[in-house]
PDB file with SEQRES, HELIX, SHEET and CRYST1 records, atoms N, CA, C and O in Angstrom:
SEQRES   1 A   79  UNK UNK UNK UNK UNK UNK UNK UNK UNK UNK UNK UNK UNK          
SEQRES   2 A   79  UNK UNK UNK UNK UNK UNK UNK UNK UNK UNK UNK UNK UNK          
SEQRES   3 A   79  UNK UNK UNK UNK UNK UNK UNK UNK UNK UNK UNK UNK UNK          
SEQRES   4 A   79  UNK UNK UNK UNK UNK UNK UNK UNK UNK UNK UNK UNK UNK          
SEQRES   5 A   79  UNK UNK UNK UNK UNK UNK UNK UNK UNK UNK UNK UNK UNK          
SEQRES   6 A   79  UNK UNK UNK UNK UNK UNK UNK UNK UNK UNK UNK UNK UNK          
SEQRES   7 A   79  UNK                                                          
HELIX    1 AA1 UNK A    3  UNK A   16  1                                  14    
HELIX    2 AA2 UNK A   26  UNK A   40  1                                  15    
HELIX    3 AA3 UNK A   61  UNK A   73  1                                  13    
SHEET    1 AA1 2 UNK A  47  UNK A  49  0                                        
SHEET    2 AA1 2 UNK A  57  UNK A  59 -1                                        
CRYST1    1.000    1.000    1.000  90.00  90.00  90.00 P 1           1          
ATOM      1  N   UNK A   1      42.480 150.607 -91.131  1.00  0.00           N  
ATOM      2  CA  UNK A   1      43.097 151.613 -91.974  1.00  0.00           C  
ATOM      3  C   UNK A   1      42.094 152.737 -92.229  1.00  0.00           C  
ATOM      4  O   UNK A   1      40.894 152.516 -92.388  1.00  0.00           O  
ATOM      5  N   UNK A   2      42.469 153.567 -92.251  1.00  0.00           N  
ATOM      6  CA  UNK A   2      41.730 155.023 -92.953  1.00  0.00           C  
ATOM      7  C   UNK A   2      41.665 155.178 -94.359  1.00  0.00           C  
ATOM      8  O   UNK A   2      42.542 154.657 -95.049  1.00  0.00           O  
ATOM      9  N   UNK A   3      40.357 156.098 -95.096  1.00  0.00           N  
ATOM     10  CA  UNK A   3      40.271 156.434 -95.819  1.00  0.00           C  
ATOM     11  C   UNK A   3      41.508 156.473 -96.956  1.00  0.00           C  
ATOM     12  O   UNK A   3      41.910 155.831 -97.926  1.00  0.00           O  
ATOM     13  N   UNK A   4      41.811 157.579 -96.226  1.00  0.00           N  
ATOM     14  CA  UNK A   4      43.289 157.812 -96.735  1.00  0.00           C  
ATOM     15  C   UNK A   4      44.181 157.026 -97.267  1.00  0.00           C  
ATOM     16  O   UNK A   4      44.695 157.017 -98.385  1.00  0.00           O  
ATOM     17  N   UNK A   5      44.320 156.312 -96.270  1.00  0.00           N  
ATOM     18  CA  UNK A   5      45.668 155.125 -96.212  1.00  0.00           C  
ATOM     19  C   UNK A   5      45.422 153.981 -97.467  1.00  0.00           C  
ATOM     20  O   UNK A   5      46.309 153.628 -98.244  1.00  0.00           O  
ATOM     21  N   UNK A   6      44.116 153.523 -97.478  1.00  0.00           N  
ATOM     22  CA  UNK A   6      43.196 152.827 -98.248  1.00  0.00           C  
ATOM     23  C   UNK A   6      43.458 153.414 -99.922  1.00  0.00           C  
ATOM     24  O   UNK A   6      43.478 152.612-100.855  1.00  0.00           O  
ATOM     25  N   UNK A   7      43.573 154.306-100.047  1.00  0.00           N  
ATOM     26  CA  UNK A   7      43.595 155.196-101.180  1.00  0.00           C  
ATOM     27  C   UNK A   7      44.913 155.373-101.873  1.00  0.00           C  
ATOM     28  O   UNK A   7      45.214 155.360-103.066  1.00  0.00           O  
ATOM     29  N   UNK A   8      45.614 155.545-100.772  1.00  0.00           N  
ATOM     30  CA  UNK A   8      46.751 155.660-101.116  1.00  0.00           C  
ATOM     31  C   UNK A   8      47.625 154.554-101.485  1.00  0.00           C  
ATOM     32  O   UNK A   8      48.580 154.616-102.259  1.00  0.00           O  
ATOM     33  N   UNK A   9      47.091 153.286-100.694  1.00  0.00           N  
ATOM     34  CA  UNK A   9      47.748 151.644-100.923  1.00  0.00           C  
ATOM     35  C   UNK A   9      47.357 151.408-102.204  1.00  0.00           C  
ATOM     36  O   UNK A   9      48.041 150.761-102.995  1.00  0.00           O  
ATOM     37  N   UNK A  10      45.911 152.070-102.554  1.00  0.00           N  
ATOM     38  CA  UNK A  10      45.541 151.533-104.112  1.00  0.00           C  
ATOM     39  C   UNK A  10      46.255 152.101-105.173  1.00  0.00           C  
ATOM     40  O   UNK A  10      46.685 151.510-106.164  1.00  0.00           O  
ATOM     41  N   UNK A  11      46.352 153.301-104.894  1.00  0.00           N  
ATOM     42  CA  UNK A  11      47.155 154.541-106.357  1.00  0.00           C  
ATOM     43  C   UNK A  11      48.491 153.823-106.260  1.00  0.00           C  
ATOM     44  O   UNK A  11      48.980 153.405-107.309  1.00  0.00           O  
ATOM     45  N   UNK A  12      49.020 153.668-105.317  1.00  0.00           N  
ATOM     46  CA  UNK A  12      50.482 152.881-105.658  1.00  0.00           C  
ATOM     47  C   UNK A  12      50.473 151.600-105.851  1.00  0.00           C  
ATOM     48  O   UNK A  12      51.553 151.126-106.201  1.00  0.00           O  
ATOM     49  N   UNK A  13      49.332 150.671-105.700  1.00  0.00           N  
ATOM     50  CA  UNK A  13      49.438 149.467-106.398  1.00  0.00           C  
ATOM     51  C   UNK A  13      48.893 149.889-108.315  1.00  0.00           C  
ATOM     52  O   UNK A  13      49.527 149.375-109.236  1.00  0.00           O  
ATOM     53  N   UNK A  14      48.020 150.587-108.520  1.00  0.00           N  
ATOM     54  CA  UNK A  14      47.843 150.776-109.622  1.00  0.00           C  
ATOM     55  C   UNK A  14      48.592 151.641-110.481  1.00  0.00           C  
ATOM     56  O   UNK A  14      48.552 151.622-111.711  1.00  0.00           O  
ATOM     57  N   UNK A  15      49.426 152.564-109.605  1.00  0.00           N  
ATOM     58  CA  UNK A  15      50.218 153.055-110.595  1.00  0.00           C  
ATOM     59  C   UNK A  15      51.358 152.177-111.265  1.00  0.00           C  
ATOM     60  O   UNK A  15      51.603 152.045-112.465  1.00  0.00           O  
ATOM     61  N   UNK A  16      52.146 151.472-109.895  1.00  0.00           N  
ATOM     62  CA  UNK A  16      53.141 150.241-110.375  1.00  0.00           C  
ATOM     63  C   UNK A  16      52.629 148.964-111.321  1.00  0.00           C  
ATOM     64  O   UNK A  16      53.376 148.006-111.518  1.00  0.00           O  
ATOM     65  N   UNK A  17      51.552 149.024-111.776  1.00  0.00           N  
ATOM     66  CA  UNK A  17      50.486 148.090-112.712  1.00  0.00           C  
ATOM     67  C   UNK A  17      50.192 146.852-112.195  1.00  0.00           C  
ATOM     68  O   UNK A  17      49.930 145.784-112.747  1.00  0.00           O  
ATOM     69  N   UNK A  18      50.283 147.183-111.016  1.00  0.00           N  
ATOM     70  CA  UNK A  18      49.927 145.845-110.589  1.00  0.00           C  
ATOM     71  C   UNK A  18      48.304 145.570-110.067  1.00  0.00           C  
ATOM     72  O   UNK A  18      47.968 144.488-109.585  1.00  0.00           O  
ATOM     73  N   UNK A  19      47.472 146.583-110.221  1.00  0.00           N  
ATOM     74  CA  UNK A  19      46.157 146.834-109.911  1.00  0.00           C  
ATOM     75  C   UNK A  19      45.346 147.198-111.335  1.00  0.00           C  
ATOM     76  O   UNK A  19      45.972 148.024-111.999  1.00  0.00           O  
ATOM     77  N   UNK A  20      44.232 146.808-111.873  1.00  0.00           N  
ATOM     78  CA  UNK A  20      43.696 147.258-112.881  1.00  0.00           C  
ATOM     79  C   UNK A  20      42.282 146.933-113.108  1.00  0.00           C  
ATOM     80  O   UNK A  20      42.049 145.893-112.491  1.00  0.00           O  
ATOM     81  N   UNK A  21      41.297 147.330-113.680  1.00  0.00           N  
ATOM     82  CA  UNK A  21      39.909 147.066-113.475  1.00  0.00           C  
ATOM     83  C   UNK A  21      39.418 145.692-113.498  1.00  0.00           C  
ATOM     84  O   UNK A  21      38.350 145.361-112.983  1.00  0.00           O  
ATOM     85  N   UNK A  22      40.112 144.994-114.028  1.00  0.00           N  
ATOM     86  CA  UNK A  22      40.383 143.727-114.961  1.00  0.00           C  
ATOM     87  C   UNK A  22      40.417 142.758-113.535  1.00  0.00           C  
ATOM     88  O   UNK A  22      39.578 141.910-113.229  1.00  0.00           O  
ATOM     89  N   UNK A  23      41.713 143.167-112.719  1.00  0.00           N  
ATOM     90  CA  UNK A  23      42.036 142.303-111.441  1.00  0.00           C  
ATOM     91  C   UNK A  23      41.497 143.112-109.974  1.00  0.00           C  
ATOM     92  O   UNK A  23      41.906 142.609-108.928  1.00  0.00           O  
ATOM     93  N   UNK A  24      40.422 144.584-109.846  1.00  0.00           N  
ATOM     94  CA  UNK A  24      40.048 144.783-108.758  1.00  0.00           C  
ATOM     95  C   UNK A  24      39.332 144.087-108.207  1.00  0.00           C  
ATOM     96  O   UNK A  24      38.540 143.738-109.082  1.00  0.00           O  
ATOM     97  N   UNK A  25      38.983 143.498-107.057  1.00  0.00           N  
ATOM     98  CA  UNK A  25      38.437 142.771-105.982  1.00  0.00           C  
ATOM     99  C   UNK A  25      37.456 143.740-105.910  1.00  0.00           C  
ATOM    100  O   UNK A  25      37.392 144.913-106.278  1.00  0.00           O  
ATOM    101  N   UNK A  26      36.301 142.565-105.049  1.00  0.00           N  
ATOM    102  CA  UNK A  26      34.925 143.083-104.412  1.00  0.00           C  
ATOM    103  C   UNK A  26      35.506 143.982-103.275  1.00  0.00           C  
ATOM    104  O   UNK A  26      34.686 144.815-102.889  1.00  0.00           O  
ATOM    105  N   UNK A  27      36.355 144.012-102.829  1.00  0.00           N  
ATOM    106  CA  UNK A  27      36.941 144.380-101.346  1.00  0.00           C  
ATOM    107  C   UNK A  27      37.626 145.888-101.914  1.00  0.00           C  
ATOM    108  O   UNK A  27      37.473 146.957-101.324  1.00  0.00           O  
ATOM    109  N   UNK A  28      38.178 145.759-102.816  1.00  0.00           N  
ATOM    110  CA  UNK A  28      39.162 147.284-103.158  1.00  0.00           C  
ATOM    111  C   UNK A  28      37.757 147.682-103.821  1.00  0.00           C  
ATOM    112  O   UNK A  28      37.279 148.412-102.952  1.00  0.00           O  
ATOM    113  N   UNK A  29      37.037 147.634-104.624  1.00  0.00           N  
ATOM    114  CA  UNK A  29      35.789 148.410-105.189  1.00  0.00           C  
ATOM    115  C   UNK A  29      35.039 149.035-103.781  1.00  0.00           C  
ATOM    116  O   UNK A  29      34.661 150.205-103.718  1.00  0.00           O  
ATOM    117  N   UNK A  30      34.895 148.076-102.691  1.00  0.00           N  
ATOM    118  CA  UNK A  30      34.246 148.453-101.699  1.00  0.00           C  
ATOM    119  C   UNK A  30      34.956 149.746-100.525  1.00  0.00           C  
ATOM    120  O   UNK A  30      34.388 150.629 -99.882  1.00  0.00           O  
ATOM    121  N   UNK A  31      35.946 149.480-100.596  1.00  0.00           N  
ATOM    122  CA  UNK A  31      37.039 150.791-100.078  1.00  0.00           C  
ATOM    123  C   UNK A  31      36.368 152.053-101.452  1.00  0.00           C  
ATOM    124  O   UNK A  31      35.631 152.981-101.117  1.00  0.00           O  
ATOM    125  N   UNK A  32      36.677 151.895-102.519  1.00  0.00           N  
ATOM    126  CA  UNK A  32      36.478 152.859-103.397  1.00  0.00           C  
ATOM    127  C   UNK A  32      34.924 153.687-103.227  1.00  0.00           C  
ATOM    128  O   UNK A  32      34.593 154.872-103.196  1.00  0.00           O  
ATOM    129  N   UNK A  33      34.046 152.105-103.120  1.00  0.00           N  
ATOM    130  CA  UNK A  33      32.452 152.761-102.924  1.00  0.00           C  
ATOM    131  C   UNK A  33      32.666 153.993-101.328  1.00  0.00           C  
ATOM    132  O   UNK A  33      32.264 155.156-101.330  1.00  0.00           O  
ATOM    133  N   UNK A  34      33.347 153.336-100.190  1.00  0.00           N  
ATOM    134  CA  UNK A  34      33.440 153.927 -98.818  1.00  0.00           C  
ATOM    135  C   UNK A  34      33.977 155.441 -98.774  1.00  0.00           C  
ATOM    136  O   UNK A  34      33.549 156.311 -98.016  1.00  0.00           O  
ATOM    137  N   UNK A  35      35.102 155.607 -99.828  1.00  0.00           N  
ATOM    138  CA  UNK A  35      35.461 156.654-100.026  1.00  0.00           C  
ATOM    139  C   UNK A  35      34.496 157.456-101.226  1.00  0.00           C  
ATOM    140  O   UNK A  35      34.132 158.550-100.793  1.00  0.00           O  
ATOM    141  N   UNK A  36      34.057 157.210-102.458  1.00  0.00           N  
ATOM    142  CA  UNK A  36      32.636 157.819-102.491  1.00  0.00           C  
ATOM    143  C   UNK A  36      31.607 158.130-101.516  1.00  0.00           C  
ATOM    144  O   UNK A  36      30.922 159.152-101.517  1.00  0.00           O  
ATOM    145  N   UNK A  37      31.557 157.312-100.804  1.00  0.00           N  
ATOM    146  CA  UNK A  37      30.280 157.801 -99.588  1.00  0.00           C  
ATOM    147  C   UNK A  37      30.435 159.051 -98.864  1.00  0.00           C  
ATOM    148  O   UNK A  37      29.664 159.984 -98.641  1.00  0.00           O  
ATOM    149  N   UNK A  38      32.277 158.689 -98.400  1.00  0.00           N  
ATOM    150  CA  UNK A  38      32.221 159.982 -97.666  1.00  0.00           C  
ATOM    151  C   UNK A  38      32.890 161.270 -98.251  1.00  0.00           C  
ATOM    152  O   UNK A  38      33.267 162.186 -97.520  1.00  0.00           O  
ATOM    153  N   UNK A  39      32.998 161.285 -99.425  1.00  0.00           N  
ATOM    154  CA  UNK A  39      33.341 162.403-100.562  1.00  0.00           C  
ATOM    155  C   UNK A  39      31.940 163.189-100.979  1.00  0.00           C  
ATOM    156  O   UNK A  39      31.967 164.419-100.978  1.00  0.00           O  
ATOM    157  N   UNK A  40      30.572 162.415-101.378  1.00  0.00           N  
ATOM    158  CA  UNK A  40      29.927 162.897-101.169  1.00  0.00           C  
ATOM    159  C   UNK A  40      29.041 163.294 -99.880  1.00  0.00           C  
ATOM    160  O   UNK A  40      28.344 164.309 -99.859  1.00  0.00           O  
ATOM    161  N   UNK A  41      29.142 162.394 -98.819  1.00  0.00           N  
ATOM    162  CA  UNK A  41      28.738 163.788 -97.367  1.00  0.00           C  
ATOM    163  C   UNK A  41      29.484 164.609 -96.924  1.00  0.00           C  
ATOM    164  O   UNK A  41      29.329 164.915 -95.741  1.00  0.00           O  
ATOM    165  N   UNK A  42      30.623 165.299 -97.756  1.00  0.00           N  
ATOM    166  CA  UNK A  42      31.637 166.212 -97.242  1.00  0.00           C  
ATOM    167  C   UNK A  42      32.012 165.721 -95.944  1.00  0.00           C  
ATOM    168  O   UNK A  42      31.809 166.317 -94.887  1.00  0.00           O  
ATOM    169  N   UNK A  43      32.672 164.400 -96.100  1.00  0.00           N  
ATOM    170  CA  UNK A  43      33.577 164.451 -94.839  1.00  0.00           C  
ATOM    171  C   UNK A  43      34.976 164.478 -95.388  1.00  0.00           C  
ATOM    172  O   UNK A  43      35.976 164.727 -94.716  1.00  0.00           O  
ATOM    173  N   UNK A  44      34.956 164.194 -96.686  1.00  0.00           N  
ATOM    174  CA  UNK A  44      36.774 164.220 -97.124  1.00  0.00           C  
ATOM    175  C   UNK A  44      36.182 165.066 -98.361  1.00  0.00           C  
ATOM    176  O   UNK A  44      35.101 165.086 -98.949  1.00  0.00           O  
ATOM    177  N   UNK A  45      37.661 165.898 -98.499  1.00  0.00           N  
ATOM    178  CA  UNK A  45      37.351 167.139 -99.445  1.00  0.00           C  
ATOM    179  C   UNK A  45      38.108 166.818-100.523  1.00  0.00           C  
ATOM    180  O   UNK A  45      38.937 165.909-100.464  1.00  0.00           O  
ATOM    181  N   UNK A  46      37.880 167.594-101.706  1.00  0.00           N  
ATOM    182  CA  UNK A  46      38.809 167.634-102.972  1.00  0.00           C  
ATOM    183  C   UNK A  46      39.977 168.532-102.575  1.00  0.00           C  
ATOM    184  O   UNK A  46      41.150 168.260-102.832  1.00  0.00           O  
ATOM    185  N   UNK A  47      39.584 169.575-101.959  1.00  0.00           N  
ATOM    186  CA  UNK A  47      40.361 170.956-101.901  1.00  0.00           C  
ATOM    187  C   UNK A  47      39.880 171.528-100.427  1.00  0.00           C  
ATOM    188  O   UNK A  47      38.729 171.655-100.011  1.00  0.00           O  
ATOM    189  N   UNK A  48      40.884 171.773 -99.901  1.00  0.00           N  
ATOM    190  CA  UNK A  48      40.755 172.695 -98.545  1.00  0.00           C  
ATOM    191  C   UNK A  48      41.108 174.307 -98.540  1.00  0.00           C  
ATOM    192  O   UNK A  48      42.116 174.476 -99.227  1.00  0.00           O  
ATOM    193  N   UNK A  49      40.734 175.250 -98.125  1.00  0.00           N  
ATOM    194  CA  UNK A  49      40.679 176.525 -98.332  1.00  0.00           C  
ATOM    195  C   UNK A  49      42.001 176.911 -97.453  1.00  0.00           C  
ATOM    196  O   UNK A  49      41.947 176.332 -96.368  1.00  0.00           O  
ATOM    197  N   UNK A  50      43.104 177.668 -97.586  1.00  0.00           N  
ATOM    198  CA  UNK A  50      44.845 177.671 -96.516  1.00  0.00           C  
ATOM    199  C   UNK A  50      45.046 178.697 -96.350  1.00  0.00           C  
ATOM    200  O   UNK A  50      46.059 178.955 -95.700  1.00  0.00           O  
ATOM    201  N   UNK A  51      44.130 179.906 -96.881  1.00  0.00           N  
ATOM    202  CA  UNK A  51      44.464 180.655 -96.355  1.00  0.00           C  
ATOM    203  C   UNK A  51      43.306 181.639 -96.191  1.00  0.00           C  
ATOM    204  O   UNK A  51      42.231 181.203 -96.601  1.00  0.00           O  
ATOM    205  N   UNK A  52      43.290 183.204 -95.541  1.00  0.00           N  
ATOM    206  CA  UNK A  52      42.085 184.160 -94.776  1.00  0.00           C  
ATOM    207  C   UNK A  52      41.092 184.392 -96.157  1.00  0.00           C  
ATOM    208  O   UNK A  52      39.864 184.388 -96.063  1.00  0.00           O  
ATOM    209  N   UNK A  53      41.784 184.585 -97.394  1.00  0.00           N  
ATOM    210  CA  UNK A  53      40.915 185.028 -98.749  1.00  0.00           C  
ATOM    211  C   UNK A  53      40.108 183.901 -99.631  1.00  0.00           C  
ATOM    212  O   UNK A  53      40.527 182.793 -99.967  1.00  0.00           O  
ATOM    213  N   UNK A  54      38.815 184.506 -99.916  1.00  0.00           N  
ATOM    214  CA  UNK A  54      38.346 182.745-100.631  1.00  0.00           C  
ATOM    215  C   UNK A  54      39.194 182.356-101.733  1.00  0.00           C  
ATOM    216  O   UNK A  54      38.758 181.390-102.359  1.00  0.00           O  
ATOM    217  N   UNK A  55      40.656 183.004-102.283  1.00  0.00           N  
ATOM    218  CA  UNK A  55      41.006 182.258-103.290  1.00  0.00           C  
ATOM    219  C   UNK A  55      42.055 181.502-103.196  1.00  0.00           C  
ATOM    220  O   UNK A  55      43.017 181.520-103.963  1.00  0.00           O  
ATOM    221  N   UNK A  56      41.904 180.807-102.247  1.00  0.00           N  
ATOM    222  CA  UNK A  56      43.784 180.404-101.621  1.00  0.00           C  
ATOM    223  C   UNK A  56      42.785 178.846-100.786  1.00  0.00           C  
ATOM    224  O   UNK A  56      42.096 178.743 -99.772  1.00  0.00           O  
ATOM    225  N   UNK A  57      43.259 177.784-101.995  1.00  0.00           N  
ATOM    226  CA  UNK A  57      42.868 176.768-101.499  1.00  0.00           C  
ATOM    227  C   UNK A  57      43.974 175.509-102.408  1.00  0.00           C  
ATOM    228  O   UNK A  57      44.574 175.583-103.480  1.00  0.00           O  
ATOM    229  N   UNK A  58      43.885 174.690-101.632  1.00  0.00           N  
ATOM    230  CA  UNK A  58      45.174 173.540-102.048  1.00  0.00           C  
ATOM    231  C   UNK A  58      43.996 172.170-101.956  1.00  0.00           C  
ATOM    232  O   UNK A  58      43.147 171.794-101.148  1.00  0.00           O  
ATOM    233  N   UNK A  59      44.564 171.677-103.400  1.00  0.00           N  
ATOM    234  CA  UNK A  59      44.074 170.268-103.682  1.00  0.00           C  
ATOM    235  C   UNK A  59      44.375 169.696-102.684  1.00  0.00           C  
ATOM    236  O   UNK A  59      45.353 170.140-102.084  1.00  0.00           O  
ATOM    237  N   UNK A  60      43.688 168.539-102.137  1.00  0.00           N  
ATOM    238  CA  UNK A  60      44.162 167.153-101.536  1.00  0.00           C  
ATOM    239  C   UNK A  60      44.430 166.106-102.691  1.00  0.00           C  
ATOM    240  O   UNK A  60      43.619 165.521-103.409  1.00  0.00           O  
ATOM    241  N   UNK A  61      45.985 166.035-102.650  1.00  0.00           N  
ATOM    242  CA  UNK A  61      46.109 164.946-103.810  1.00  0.00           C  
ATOM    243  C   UNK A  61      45.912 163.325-103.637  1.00  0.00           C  
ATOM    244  O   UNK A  61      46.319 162.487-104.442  1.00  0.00           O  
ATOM    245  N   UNK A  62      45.118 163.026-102.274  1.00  0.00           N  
ATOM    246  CA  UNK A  62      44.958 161.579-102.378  1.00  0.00           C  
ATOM    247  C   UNK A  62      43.519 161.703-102.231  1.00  0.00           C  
ATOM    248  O   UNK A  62      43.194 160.715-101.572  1.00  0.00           O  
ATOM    249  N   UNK A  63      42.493 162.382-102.490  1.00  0.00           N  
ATOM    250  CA  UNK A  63      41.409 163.123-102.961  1.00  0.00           C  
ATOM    251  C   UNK A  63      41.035 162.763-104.544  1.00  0.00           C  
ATOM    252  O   UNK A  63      40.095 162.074-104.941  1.00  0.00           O  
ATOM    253  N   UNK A  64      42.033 163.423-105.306  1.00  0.00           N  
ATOM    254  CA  UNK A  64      42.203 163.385-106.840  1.00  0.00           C  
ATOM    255  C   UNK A  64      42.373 162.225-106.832  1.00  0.00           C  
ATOM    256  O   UNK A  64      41.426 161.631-107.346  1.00  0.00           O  
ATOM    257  N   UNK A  65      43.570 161.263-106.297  1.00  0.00           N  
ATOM    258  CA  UNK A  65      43.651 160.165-106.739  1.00  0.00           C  
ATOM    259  C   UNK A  65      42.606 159.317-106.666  1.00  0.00           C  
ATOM    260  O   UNK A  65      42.315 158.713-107.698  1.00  0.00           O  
ATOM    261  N   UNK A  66      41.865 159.096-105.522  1.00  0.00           N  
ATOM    262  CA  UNK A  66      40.301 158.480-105.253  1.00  0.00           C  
ATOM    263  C   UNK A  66      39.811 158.317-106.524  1.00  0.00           C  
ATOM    264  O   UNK A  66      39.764 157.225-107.090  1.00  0.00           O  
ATOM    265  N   UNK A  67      39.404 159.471-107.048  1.00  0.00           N  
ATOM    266  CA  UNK A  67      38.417 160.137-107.886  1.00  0.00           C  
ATOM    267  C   UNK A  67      39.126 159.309-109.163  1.00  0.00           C  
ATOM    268  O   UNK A  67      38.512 158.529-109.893  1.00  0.00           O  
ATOM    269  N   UNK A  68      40.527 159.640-109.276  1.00  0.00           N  
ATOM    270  CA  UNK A  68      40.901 159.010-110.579  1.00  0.00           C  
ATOM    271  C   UNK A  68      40.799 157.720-111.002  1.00  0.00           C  
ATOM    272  O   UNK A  68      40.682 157.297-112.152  1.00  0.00           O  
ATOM    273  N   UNK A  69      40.880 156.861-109.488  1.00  0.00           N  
ATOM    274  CA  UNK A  69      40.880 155.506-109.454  1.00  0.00           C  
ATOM    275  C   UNK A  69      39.337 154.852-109.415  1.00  0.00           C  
ATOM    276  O   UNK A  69      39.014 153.681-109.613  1.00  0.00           O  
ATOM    277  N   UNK A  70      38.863 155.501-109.232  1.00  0.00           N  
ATOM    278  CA  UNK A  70      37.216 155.568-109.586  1.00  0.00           C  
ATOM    279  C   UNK A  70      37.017 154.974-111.191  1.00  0.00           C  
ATOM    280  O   UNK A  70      36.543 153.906-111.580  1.00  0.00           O  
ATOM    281  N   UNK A  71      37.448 155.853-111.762  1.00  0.00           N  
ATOM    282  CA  UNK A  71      37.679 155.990-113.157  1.00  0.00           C  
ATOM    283  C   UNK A  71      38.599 154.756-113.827  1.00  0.00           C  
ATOM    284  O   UNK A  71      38.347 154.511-115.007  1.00  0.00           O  
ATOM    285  N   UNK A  72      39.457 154.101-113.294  1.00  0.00           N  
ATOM    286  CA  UNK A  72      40.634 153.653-113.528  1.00  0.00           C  
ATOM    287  C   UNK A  72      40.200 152.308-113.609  1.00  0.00           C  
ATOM    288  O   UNK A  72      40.655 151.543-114.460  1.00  0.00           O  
ATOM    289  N   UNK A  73      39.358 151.977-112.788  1.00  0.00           N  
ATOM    290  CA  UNK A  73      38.990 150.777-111.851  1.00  0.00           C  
ATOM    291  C   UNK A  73      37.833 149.921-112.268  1.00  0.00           C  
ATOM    292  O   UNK A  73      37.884 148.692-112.212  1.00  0.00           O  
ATOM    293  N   UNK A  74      36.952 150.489-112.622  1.00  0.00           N  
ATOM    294  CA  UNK A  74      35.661 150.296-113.161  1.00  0.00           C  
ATOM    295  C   UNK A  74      35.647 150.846-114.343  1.00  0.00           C  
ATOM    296  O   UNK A  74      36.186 151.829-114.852  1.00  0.00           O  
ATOM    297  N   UNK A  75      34.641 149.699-114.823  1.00  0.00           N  
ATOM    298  CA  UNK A  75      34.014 149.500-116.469  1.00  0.00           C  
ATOM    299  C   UNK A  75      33.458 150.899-116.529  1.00  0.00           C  
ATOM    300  O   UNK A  75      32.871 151.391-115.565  1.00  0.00           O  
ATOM    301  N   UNK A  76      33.651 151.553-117.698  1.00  0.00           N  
ATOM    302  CA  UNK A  76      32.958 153.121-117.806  1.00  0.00           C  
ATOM    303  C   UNK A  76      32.331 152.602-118.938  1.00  0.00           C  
ATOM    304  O   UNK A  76      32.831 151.699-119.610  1.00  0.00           O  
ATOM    305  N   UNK A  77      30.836 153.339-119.278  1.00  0.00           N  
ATOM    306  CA  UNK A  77      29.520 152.684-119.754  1.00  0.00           C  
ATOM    307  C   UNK A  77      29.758 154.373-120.866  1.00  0.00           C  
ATOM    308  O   UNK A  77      30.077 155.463-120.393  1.00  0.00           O  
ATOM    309  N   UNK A  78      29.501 154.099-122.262  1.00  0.00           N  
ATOM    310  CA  UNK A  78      28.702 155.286-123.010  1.00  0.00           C  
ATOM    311  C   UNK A  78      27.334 155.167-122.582  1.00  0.00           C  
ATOM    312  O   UNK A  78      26.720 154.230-122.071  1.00  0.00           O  
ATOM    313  N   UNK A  79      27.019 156.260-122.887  1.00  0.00           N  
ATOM    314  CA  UNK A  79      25.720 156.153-123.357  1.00  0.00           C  
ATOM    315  C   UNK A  79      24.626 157.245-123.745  1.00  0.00           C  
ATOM    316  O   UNK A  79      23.517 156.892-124.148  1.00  0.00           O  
TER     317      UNK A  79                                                      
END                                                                             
């Protein structure tokens, strides 16, 4: 499976509640870490640029979702 696909199987298991930080696997954290990896070496983008002017660019919304499920998924620490 791809990035993508990976991402996208998760946002729809977690949106339908059937996914939650509580019940993520070493295996779905590890898709999540894979897609961090390649979010930060710019191989998958937040936003792609669509048109000739720099202000004409469109979210990737299974991008956002990554990012959200990041958040969603894992224990978030104050501090």
């Amino acid at each position: 499976m791809s990035l993508e696909s990976d991402v996208r199987e998760l946002w729809q298991r977690y949106d339908d509640g059937d996914l939650d930080a509580e019940s993520a696997t070493v295996d779905e954290l590890d898709q999540l870490d894979a897609f961090l990896d390649a979010l930060e070496a710019g191989e998958v983008r937040a936003a792609e640029k669509t048109g000739p002017d720099v202000t004409s660019w469109e979210a990737n919304e299974w991008v956002k979702r990554g990012i959200l499920l990041n958040f969603g998924l894992r224990e978030t620490l104050t501090v």
